[in-house]
N, C-alpha and C positions, 0 to 999 in steps of 0.2 A: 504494500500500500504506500502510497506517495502522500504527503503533507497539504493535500487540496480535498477541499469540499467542493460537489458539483451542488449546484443551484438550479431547479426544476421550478419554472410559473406552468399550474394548471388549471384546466376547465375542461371537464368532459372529454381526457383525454384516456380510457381504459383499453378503448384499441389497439393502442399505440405504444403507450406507456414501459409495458414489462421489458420488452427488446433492448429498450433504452435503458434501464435500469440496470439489465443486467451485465451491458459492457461498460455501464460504470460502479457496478459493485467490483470490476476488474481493474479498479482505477485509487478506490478511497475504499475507507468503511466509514466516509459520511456522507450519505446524500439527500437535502432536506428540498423538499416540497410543499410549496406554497401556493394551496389549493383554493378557487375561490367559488365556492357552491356547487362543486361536482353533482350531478344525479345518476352518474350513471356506474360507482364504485370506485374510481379514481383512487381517491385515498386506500380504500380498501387494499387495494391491488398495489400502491404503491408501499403501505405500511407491511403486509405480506413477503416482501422483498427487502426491508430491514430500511426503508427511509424514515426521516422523520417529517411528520407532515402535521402544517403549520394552517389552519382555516384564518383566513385572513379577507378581508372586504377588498372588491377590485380599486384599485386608483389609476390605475396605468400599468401600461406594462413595465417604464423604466421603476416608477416606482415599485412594484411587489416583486421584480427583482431585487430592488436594494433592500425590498422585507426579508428576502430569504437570506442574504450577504448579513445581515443582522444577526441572525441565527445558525450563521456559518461555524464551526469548529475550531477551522483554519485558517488563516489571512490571504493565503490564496484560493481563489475562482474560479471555477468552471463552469462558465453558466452557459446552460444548454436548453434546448425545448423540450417536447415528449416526441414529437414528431422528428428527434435527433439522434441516430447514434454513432456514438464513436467506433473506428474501424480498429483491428488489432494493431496495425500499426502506430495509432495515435497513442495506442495506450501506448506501449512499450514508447514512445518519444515521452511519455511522461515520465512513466519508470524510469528513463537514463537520462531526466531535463535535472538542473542541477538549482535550487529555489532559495541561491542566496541574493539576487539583486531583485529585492520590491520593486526598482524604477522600469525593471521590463514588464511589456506589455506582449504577449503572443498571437499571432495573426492563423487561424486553424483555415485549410480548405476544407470546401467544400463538395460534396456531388448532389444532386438535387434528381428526384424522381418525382413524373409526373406516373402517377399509379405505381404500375413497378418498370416503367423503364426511366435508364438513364439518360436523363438529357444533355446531350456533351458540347451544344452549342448557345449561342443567346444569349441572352443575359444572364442564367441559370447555368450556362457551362462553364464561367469562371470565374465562381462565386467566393468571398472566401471574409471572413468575420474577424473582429477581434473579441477572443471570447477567453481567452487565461489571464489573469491579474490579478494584482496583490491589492488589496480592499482599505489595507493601510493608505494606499496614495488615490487610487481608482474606485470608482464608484458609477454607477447608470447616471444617463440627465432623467427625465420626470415629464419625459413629454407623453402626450396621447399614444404615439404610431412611432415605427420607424426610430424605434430607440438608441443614443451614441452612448458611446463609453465617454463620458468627463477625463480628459488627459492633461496632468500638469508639463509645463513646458520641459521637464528634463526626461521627462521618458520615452524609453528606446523601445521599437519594434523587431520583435524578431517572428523568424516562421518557424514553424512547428512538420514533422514530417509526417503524414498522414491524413485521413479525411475525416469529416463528421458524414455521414450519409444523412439528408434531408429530405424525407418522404413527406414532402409539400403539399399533394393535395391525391385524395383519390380518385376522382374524375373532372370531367370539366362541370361539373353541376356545383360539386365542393367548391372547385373554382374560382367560377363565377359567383358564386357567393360572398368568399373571402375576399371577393374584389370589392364586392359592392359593400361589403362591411370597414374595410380598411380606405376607401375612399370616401367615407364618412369620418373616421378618424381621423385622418390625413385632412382633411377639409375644415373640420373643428378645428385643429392645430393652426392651419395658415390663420385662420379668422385670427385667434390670441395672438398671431403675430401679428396682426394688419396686414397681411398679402393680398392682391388683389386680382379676382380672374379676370386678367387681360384677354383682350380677342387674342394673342399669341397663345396664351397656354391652352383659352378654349378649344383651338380649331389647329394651330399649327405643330404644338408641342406632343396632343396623340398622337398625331401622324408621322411626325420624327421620332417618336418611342418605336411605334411600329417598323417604319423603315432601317432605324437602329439595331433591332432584339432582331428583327425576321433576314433582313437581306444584309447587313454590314457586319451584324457578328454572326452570318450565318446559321440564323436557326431555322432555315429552311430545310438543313442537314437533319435535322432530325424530324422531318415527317410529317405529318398530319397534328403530334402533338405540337413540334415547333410553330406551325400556323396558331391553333389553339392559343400557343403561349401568348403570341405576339399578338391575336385580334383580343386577349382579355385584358392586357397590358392597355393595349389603346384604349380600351371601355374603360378601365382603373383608372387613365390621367384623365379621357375626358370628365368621368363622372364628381372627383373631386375638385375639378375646377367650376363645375356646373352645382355643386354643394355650398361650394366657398359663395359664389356668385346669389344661392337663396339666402343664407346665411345673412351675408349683407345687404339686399334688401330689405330683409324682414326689420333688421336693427334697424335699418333707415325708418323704415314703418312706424316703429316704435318709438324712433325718437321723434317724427313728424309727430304722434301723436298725443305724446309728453308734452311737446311745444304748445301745439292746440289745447290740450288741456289746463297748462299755466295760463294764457291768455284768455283762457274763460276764466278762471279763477281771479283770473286780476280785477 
């Protein structure tokens, strides 16, 4: 066992879950899970397997990661999904990684399967995270989607030899679901920052996703699912530009109507 706690956020993930667990019971003998109203045995299945698991209310994804970092062991991180698992050879890069400098941060690839094949082109073909860190310096940011790792200005990147396998979605149904849910996330987020959908991101920006992922990184290479990837890609940028865009009308609405109602009041 090596000196790292893996960090697991979950929901409704029992499908998935055990596979993952058990190449990282090959890694630590700590790995805590931070479950948010599973129904469908989640915990069960991961306490079964010697995790510790933590019921905790959703806030974000960066944030109920930093819950489980809370209740890490270890000062160093692995924080992974359920829909992740690590390959033999990652372990063993852990096994022989050497955990005396905190200021490194580790860069893990990736392989990404759409069902069960692997997609080796796109945006998905070379994909790759930073997900090992020491919690003493490193910690998540606390946004909605699309979570970074917070890096202070002296830390080093290194890469890790091996893959996490990423079984991302099992059909295009799941898909296109997690699109239209994470371009609602994604679209609440621009709003708290003030972004604004421009006619560029509306109308210009899916189409350069799409030409980007299908014909420039070549994920016409892989088939029918690379199309797939590429036309839900496009549907995912237009749709949270087209989110962000109700969003602030509506605010406008509200405050037009704020306005109106002080000038009666007056």
């Amino acid at each position: 066992m090596v000196p790292v706690s893996v960090v697991i956020i979950t929901k409704n993930e029992a499908a998935l879950i055990e596979h993952c667990i058990k190449m990282c019971r090959l890694i630590t003998d700590d790995i805590v899970v931070i479950d948010n109203d599973s129904t469908d045995g989640t915990p069960a299945v991961a306490s079964h397997y010697g995790c510790r698991v933590f019921q905790k209310s959703w806030s974000g994804y960066g944030a109920n990661k930093n819950k489980g970092i809370a209740q890490a062991s270890y000062n160093w991180i692995l924080s992974i999904d359920a829909d992740e698992v690590p390959d033999t050879e990652l372990v063993n890069s852990l096994h022989n990684l050497n955990f005396d400098k905190a200021n490194v941060v580790y860069d893990i690839k990736f392989k990404s399967y759409f069902g069960k094949k692997l997609i080796r082109f796109g945006n998905w073909g070379n994909d790759h995270h930073l997900r090992l860190f020491n919690r003493a310096l490193v910690k998540w940011g606390e946004t909605e989607v699309h979570e970074t790792l917070l890096l202070p200005p002296h830390i080093e990147i290194k890469s890790l030899s091996g893959y996490i396998h990423h079984h991302s979605v099992t059909d295009i149904d799941d898909f296109k679901y997690k699109a239209i849910h994470y371009a609602q996330l994604s679209a609440a987020k621009y709003f708290k920052a003030g972004k604004k959908a421009t006619f560029i991101k509306l109308h210009l920006s899916p189409v350069f996703g799409f030409l980007r992922n299908y014909i420039i990184r070549l994920g016409f290479l892989d088939g029918a699912e690379g199309l797939a990837i590429a036309r839900v890609i496009y549907k995912n940028t237009r749709l949270k530009y087209t989110y962000l865009k109700q969003y602030k009308e509506l605010a406008q609405k509200q405050d037009t109507y704020r306005n109106e109602l002080v000038i009666e009041q007056a």
